[in-house]
N, C-alpha and C positions, 0 to 999 in steps of 0.2 A: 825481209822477214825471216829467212832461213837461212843468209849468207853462209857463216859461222860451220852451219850444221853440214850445208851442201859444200865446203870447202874440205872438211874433214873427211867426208864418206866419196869423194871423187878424185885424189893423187894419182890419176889417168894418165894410159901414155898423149902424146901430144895430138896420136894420129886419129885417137879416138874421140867419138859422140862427145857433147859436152854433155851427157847425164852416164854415160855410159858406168859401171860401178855404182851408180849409187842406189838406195833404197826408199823410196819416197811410196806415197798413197796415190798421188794425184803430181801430172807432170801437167803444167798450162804451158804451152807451144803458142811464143806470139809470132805474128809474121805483117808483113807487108802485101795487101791481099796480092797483088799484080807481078809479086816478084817470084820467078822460076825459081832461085835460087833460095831462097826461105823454104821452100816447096819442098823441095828435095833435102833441105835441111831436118825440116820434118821429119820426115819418109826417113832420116839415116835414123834421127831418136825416136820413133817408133820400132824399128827394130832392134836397140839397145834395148829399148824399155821393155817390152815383149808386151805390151798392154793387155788388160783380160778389156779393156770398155774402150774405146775410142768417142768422144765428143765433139761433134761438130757444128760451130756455130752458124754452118751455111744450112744445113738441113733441119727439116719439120723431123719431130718424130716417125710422121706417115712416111718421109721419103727414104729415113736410114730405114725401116721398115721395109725398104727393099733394096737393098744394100746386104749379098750376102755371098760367102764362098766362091759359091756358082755362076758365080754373075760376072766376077771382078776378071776374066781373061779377054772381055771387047769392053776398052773403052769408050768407045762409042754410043755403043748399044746402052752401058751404065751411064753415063752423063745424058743420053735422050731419055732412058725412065726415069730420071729425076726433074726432068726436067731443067736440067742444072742454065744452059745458055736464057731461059726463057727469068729466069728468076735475075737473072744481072750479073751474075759474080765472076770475075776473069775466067779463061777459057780454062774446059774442066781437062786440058791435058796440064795441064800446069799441078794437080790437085790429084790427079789418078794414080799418081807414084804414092801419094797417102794410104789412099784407100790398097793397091795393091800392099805394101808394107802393113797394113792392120788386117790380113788374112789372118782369119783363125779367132778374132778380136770380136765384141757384141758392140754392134755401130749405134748410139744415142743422137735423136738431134735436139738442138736447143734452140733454135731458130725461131722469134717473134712474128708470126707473118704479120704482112701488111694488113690485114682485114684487123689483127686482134692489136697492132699498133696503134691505126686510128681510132681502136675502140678507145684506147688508154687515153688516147688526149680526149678524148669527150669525159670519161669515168674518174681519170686519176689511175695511175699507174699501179697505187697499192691494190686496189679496186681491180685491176684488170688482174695482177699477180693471185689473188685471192687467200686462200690458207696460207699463215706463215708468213705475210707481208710485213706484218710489226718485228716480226724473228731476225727478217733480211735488214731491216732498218726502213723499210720503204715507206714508210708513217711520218717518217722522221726527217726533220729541214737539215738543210745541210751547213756545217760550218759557213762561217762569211767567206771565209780566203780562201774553201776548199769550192765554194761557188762559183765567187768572182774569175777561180783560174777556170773550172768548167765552161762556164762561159766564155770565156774569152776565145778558147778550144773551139766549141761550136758555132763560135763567129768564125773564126780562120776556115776552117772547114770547110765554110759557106761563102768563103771569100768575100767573106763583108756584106752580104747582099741579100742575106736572111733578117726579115723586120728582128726588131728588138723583142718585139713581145712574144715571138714565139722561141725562144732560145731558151728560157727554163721549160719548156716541152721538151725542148730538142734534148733538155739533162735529162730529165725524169724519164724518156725514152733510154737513154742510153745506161739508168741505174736500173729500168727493167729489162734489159739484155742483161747486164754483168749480173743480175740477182737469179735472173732466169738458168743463166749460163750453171752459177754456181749450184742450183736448184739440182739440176739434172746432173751435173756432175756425181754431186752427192748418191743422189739415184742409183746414179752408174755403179761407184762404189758400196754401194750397198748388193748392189745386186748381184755383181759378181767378185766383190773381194777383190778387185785390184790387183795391181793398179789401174788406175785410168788416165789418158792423155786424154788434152784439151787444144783442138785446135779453134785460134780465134789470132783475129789480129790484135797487136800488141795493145791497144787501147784496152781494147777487154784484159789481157794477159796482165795488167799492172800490177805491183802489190799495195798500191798505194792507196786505191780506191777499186780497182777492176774486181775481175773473180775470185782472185787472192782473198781479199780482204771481207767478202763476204762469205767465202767458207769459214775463215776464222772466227767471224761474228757467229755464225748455228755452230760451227761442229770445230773448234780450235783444236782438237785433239787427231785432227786429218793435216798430215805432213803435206806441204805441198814447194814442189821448187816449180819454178820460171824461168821461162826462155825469152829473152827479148831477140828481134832481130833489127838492126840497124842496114842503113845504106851508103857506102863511100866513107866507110869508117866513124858513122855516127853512129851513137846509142839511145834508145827509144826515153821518154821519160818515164819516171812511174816507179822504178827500182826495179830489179829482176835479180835473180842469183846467178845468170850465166846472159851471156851476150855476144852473140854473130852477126856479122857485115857482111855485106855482097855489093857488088857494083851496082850502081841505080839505075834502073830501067828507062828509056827512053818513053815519055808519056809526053801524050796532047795537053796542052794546056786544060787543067782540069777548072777553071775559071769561066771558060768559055762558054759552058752549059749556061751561063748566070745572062749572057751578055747576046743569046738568041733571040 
């Protein structure tokens, strides 16, 4: 979306951030949730970016709500008031070098809890999103071959072993994160003038259809570059204007949940 633009405003030395120089509204940071090294990638372009909002897509708004200054010197103590281990998401040391690098930053969350998740699949998703839903597109059917690949996405995902009929849920779940996401971004930058970074994993981070692309449906006049991150020198799908690798992390077969 921004290639062109982020190429011109970033002639950086080699050793620095990939965003580091440049001037955007809004930086979306994708990552790999489980990977340490995405993490800390983060945590270096948060302090290039000097963010005035930080975005997170593992937190409720109630729980950046206590996400503050004073808090971020025990991470212990900050990953138990979030509750962070209980909600599922890889261990919060892996994620605490974030939060410490966004000192000084007003913390947003955009997190779908589970209770207003399965509201959506009983309601419909625009229905659950409420104001603004036709704005975001969430009214709105989705191309055939922009379908057919999401689906196919949330089969793999599920390793084949999710029914068929519930996989266009499992989309309209995942267009009301990226709509949510970009919801509260905008928020963000409105509220404090920017910039704001966005952490989410790369799925969210796409320009193709993720958070990208529904800020530019409400508000195209919000710059925004992207971070993807890759593993063993792969690169994520989706498009991004900048792209990081790290070694792949040694994981349990993640199939096996299916096969209990």
């Amino acid at each position: 979306m921004w290639r062109f633009l982020f190429l011109a405003l970033a002639p950086v030395a080699a050793h620095a951030g990939p965003f580091a120089g440049t001037v955007a509204d809004v930086y979306v940071l994708g990552e790999v949730h489980d990977n340490p090294v995405h993490h800390a990638a983060q945590a270096d372009a948060i302090r290039d970016i000097e963010p005035r909002a930080v975005v997170f897509e593992m937190l409720t708004q109630a729980q950046a709500d206590e996400v503050r200054d004073d808090r971020l010197g025990d991470p212990e103590a900050l990953g138990a008031l979030l509750g962070w281990e209980e909600a599922g998401w890889p261990d919060f040391s892996m994620y605490y070098p974030i939060f410490a690098a966004s000192r000084g930053a007003q913390v947003f969350g955009a997190a779908v809890p589970r209770e207003a998740a399965r509201a959506a699949m009983e309601v419909g998703v625009a229905r659950s999103f409420g104001e603004g839903a036709a704005d975001y597109g969430l009214e709105e059917a989705l191309e055939a071959e922009e379908l057919a690949d999401r689906l196919n996405l949330q089969l793999d995902a599920h390793c084949g072993k999710l029914p068929t009929e519930m996989l266009p849920m499992m989309v309209d779940l995942q267009r009301l994160r990226d709509a949510t996401l970009a919801r509260v971004t905008i928020e963000a930058l409105d509220e404090t003038g920017g910039p704001v970074a966005v952490i989410t994993g790369n799925g969210h981070a796409r320009e193709d259809w993720g958070v990208p692309s529904y800020i530019a449906r409400v508000r195209p006049q919000i710059l925004v570059l992207t971070l993807g991150q890759g593993e063993d020198g792969g690169e994520p799908e989706g498009g991004f204007d900048a792209y990081l690798s790290a070694p792949a992390v040694e994981r349990e077969d993640p199939c096996a949940v299916f096969d209990e």
